[in-house]
N, C-alpha and C positions, 0 to 999 in steps of 0.2 A: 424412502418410505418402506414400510416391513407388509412385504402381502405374500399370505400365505400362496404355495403353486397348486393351481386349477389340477382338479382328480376329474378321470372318465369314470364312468361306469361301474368297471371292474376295481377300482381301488388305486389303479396304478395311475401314477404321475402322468401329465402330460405336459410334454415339451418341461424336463425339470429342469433341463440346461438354463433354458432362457430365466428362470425365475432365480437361478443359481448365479446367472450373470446379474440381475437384478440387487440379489444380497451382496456378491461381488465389488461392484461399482461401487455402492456408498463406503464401504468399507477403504478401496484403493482409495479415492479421492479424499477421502475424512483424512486418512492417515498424512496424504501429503500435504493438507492445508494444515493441520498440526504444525509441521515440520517448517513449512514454510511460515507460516506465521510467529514461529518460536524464533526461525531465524533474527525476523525483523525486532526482535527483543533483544536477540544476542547485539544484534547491530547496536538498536540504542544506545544499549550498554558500552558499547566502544568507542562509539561517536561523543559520549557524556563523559568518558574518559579522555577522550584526543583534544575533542572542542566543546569543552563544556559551555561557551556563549551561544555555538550554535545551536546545542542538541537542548537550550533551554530558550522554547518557545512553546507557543500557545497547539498551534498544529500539530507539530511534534508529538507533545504528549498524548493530542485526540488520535492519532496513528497509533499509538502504543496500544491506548485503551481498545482500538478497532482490533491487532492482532489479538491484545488478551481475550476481547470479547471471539471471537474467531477460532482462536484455539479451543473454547468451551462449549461453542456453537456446533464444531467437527466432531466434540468427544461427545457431547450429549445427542446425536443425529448420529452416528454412530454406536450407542449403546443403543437407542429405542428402535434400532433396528437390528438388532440382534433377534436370529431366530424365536429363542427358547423365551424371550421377553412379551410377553401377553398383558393377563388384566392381570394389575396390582402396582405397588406404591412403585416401583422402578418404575414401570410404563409411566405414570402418572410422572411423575416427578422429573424426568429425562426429557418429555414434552415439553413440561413447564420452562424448563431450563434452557430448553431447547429455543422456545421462542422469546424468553428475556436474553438471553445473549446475540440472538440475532437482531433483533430492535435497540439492544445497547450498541450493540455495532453500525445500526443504520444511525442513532440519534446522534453519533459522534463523527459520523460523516457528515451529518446537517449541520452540527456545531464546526466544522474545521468552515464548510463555505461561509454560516453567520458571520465566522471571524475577519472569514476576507469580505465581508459585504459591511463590516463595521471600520475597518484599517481602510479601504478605498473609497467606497461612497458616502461614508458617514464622518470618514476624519476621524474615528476614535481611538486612544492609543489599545493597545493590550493589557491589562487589567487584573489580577489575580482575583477580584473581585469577580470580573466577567467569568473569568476561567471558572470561578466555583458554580456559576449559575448554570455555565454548558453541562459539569458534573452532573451537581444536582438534579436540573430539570431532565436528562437525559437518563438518567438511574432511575428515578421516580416512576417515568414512564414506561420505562424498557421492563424493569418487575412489576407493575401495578397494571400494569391491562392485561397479560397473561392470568393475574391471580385474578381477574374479574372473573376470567371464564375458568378459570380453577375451582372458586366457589359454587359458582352455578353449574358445576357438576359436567362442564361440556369438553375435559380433557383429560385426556388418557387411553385405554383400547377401544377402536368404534369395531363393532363386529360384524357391521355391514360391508367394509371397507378391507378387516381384517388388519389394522394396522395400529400403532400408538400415533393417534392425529387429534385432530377434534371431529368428539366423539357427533355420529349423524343422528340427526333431530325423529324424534317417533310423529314428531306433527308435519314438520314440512321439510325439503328437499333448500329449500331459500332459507330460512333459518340457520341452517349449516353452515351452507353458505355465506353468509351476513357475518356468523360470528369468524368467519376466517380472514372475509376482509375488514373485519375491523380491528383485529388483534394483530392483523400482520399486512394483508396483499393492500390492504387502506396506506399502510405507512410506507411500503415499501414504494410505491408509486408517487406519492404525494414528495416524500421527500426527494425523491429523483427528479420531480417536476422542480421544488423547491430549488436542489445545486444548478438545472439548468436554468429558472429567474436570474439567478445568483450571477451566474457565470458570464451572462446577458447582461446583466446588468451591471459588472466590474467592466466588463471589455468596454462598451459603449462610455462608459465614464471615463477610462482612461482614453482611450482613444478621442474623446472630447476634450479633456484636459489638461492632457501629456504631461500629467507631472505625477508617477508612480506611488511617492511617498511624503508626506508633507514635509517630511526633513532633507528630500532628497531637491537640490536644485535642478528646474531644469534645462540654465546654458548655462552650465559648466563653463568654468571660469579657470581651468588650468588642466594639464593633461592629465594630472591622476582623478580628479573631478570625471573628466571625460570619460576615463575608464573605467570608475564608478557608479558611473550615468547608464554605460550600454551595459553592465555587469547585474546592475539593477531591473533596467527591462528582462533581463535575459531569466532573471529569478523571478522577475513577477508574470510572464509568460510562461513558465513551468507551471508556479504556482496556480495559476489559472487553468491550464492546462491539466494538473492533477484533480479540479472539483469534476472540471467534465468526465476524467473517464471514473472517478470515483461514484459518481451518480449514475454512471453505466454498469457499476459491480452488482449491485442489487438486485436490476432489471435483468441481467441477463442470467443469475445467480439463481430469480426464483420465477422465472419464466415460464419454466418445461413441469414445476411444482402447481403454479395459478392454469395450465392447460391441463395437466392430470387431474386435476380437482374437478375442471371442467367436464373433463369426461366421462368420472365415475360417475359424477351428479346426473349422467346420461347414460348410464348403466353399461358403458364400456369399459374396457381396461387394458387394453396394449401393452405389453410388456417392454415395449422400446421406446413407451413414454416413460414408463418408468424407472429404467437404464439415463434416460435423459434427466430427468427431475431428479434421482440421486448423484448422476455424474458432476452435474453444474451447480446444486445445492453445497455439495461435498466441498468442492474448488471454490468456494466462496473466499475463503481466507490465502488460497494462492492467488487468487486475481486481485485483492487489497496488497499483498505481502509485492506482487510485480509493480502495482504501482508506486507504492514506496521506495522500491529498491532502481526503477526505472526513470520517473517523475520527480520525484521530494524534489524541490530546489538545495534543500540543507544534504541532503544522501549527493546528490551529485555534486556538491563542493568539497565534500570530505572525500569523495571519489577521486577528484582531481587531486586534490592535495596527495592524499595515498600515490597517487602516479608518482607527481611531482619527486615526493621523497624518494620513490623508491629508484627512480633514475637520478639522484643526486647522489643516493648514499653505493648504487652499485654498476652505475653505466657512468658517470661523471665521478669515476675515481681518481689516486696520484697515483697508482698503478697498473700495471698490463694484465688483463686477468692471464694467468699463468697457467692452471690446473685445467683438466677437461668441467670441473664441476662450473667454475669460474667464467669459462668459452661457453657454456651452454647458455647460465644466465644470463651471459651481456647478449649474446645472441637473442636468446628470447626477448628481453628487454627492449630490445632494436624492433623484433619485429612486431610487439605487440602492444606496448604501451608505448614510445617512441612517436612524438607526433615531426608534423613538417616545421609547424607552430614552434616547436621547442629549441630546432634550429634556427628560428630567424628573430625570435624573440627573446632579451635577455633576460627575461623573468621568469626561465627558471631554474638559476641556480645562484646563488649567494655573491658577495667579495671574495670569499676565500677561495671558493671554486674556483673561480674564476684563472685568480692568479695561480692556483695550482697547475689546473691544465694550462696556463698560457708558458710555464716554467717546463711542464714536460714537455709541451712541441718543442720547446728549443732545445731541450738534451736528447730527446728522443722521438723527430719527425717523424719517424718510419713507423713505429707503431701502431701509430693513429691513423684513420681512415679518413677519407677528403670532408664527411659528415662533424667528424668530431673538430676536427678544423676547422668549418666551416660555424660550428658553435661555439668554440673557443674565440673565434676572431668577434663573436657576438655579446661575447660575455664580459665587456668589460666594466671594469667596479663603477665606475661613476654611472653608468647605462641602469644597471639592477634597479629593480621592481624596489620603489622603497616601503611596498607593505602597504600604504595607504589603503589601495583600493579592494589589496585580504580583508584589511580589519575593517571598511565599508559594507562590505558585502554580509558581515558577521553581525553588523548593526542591522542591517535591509532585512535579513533574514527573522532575526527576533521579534519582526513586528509580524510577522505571517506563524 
């Protein structure tokens, strides 16, 4: 929020630091949800390149719409709080925009849980049809309750407050009020009440009927099934796991915003309420941008895979790394992506690998380390991962 800094007496500033840090915070924080949420774009773009089965789904693209909306949410809460920005169409306009991108971002968080409350409790598949209506009805709303209070003249600079908000009422203090939880602190709550029904209501269903997916069996009937089986639970426990803390972004996002409101309406103004309300407002789009990049079930299978290659194509080579550039990589390699898993399991590296390294321990034991042997004697071609339970996982995920 933009408040002008409290003058003594004499003309001169008082305490200008703190109102300096004030402008400060919205500013760092906007910038790095920008950033962060831009990222989660560049991602998509990669993942729809790598795995385009996975990165087309329904969730998926309400994640995308959350960065975009995120990214515009940071730039326009960032412009209206620009000092030199007062009464006029910028102020007005920055506002407006201000609160349709943050409600496009809340409605497409409520659309990602509807999804999973229609694929678990209702049996219903994924839809392009359904998909236009999460659009739709979420756009619809997200710009048409801002323009309500747009028209009736109640956004833009309030000059009791001194900031670009909704503007305060000459009749009543609740008035204000009202129109602020209706156009925003109404939605933002309600829908975070709604992901946690949601998330209540997926677990208990599953957990009453242990069968994740209607295409998914659940006794598995042979080992790649099996593997299948628990690969599934483990994506639809993320997934679950992503509404709850996604329904947490909101609440904690516009928290220290619905207590600063509270206060001025009580004719206070603390200054490290409102260091707080722009710090956590601002980070909006890095706290959606972490749980994508932490949670996704689809981000962290493309995560694995990324491992996976990259220790096939330069730690499980037919060569000795030679150069110091070559020692460093397999080094780092070893110590950071390198699981225990990878040695004891032969799924993760091919036929051919296999026989390659089983052909260099015998011309050249010494080499190798007791690890690589000990994965090489694991790797044998008839053992290897035949893909099933990848390309199961790539099906489980398109319904979410």
């Amino acid at each position: 929020m933009n408040m002008a800094p409290s003058t003594n007496s004499t003309g001169v500033d008082d305490d200008q630091w703190k109102w300096d840090m004030v402008v400060q915070s919205v500013y760092g924080s906007s910038i790095v949800s920008i950033i962060a949420s831009s990222l989660v774009l560049v991602a998509y773009g990669f993942m729809y390149w790598l795995r385009p089965a996975q990165a087309n789904r329904i969730s998926l693209r309400l994640s995308v719409i959350i960065a975009f909306s995120d990214i515009f949410y940071a730039l326009f809460l960032l412009i209206s709080n620009i000092p030199s920005v007062t009464e006029g169409p910028t102020c007005t306009s920055s506002v407006y925009l201000q609160f349709a991108f943050e409600l496009l971002s809340l409605f497409a968080t409520a659309a990602i849980a509807l999804n999973l409350l229609m694929v678990f409790v209702f049996r219903m598949e994924a839809k392009k049809r359904l998909e236009r209506w999460y659009y739709g009805v979420g756009g619809v709303l997200a710009f048409g309750l801002p323009l309500i209070a747009l028209v009736a003249g109640r956004l833009g600079w309030d000059e009791v407050n001194e900031e670009c908000w909704i503007r305060s009422a000459n009749d009543s203090k609740a008035s204000t009020m009202a129109w602020k939880w209706g156009i925003l602190y109404f939605w933002v709550a309600g829908i975070s009440l709604f992901c946690t029904v949601v998330t209540i209501l997926v677990y208990f269903f599953l957990k009453r009927t242990g069968v994740p997916l209607p295409t998914t069996e659940s006794t598995p009937s042979n080992p790649n099934n099996t593997v299948l089986f628990r690969r599934t639970q483990r994506i639809i426990q993320r997934a679950v796991s992503r509404i709850v803390v996604y329904c947490l972004v909101p609440i904690v996002s516009q928290f220290w915003n619905i207590v600063l409101d509270g206060l001025l309406e009580a004719g206070k103004d603390p200054w490290w309420v409102y260091v707080l309300a722009n710090v956590f407002s601002g980070l909006q789009g890095t706290f959606n941008a972490l749980v994508f990049f932490t949670i996704d079930p689809a981000v962290s299978n493309i995560r694995e895979e990324l491992r996976r290659r990259i220790i096939k194509k330069y730690y499980l080579t037919s060569t000795v790394p030679q150069t110091l550039f070559e020692r460093f990589r397999y080094a780092l390699i070893q110590k950071t992506l390198l699981r225990k898993r990878d040695l004891k399991q032969p799924s993760v590296i091919n036929k051919s690998s296999a026989s390659v390294l089983q052909s260099e321990t015998k011309t050249r034991p010494s080499q190798f380390r007791s690890e690589d042997v000990d994965l090489v004697q694991h790797a044998k071609p008839g053992l290897v991962e035949s893909g099933v339970a990848r390309e199961g996982e790539a099906d489980v995920i398109a319904f979410l």
